[in-house]
N, C-alpha and C positions, 0 to 999 in steps of 0.2 A: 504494500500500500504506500501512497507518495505521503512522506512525512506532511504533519500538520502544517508544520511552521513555513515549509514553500509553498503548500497546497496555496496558504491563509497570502500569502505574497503576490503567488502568483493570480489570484481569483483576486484579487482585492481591487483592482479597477476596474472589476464589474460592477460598482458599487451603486450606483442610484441612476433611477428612470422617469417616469412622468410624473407631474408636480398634480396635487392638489392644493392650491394655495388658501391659506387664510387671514385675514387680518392682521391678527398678531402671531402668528407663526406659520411655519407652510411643511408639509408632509410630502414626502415621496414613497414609493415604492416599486419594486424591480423585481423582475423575477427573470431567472436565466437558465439555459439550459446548456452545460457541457456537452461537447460530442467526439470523438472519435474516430475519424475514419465517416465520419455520416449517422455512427451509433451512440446513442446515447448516455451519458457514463454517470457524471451528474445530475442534479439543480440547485439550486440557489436560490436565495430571496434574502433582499434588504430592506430596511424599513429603516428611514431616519426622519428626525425631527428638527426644523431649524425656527431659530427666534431671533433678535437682534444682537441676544451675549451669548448666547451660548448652540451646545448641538450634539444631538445625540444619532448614533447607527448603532442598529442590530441585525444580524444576520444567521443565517442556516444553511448549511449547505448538507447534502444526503448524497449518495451513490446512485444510480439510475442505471434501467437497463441492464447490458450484460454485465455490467460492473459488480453487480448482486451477486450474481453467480460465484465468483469471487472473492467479495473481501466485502460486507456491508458497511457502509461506514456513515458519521455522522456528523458535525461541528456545528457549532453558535462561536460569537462571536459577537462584543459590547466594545464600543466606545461614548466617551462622554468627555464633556469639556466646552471650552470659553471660547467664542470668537472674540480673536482681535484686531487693529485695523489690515495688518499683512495677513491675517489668515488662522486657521486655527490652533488653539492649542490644548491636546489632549489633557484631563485629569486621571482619565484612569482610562487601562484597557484589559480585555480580558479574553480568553479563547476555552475555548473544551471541546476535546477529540477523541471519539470511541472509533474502531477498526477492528472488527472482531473482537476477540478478549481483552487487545491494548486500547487505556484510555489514558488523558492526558490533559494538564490543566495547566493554562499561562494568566498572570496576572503581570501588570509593569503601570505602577503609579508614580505622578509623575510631581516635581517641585518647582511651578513654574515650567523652563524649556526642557528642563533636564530629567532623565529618570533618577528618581530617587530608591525606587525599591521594586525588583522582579522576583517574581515564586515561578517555579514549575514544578510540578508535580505528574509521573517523575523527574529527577534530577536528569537532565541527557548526557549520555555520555560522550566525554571525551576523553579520544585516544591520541594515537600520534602525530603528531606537525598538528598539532592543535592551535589558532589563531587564537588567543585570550583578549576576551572583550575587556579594553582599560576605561576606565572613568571619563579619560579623556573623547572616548568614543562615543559618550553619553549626554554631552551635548547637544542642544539643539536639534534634535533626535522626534520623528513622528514615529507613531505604530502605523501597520501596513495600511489598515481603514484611513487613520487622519490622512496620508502622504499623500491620498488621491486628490482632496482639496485645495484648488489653485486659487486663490482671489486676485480678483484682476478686472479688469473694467475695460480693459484692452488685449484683444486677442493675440496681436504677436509679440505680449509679452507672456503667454502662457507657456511657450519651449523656452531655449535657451536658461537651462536651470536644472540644478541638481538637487532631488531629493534626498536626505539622507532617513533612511528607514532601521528601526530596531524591532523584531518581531516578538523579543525575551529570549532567544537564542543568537540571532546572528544580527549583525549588524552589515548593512551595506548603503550603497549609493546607486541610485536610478539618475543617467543621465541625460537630460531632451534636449534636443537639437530639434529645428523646424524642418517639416519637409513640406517645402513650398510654402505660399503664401495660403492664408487665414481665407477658407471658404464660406463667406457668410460668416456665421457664429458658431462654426465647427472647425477644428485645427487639428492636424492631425502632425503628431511628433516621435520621431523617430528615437529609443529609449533602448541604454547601454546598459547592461547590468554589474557592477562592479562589488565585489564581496570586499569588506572589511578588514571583520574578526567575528567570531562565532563560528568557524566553519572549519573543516578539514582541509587542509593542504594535500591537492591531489585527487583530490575527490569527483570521480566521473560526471556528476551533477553538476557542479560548483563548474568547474573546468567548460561542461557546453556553454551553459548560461554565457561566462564569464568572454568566452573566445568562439564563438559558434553561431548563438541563439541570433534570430532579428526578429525585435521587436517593435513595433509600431503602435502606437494607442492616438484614437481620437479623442479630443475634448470636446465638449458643447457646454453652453451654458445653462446652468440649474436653477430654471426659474428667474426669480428676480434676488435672490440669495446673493450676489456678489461674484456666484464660486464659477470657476470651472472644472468637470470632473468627468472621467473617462464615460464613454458611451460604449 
């Protein structure tokens, strides 16, 4: 089964879809379907809430199709926290992951920009050429859900920018670069994947991402929220 911690990384720019607005606040909700080859493996559903200070997402994601047959699997997934004028900033995040008999729980609360305190349960193991996540690494640091959150009022300043993402295991850098010019109010940006610390040196995974993988994510604007965030 794909580790939680990439799964929640990588699916995390599926994050939010069509706006039901309100007054004083305004709701979305998303719903997605993984595929395979054309076959169905996942889904997904996000539900988040936005107001003037603050903003919350939840999420779930399940196995689907033949993927059942294999390995059933499940996750949720919270965030919560303050908008500020650049953008948001996480108070707390949290994830929980069943895969057959193995399950699995992250929390990473936050001081201000900085994490101040990460739980997992269990402990992950690390073995050799292990990258050690230092304090310094913990900086100005989103969880996977916040990273997707661009504020901006101007669409070609949505690329050109590096996310830095901590998930409670790995730490890395998502890098956008534009490709081409802002169509309407959809931008689409071509996105590096660079690992940190948290991860294995050498490791088949890390190694595609890192030298292999192309990735590309659209943005569109979410509502009248401020935000831009993957479509």
């Amino acid at each position: 089964a794909m580790r939680h911690r990439l799964a929640i990384l990588l699916l995390a720019p599926l994050t939010l879809g069509s706006a039901a607005p309100a007054p004083a606040e305004q709701s979305f909700r998303a719903d997605y379907s993984v595929t395979l080859l054309g076959l169905p493996v996942a889904r997904a559903r996000f539900d988040s809430t936005f107001t003037q200070r603050d903003f919350r997402v939840e999420g779930s994601l399940s196995s689907a199709g033949i993927a059942r047959i294999f390995d059933k699997t499940s996750g949720t997934t919270k965030v919560e926290g303050r908008i500020g004028r650049d953008g948001v900033q996480p108070r707390s995040f949290s994830s929980a992951y069943k895969s057959g008999k193995k399950q699995s729980r992250t929390s990473i609360r936050y001081s201000g920009d900085t994490v101040a305190s990460v739980s997992n349960t269990p402990e992950p193991r690390r073995g050799a050429n292990w990258v050690e996540v230092r304090q310094s690494h913990l900086k100005a640091v989103l969880d996977p859900i916040s990273s997707t959150l661009i504020r901006t009022s101007d669409p070609a300043r949505v690329c050109n920018r590096t996310v830095q993402v901590f998930d409670g295991e790995m730490r890395a850098d998502l890098k956008l670069t534009p490709r081409g010019e802002p169509q309407g109010e959809r931008v689409v940006c071509d996105a590096r994947f660079v690992p940190v610390a948290g991860y294995r040196q050498g490791r088949k995974q890390i190694e595609f991402l890192r030298n292999e993988s192309r990735i590309t994510i659209t943005f569109a604007k979410l509502g009248d929220t401020g935000f831009y965030t993957p479509v």
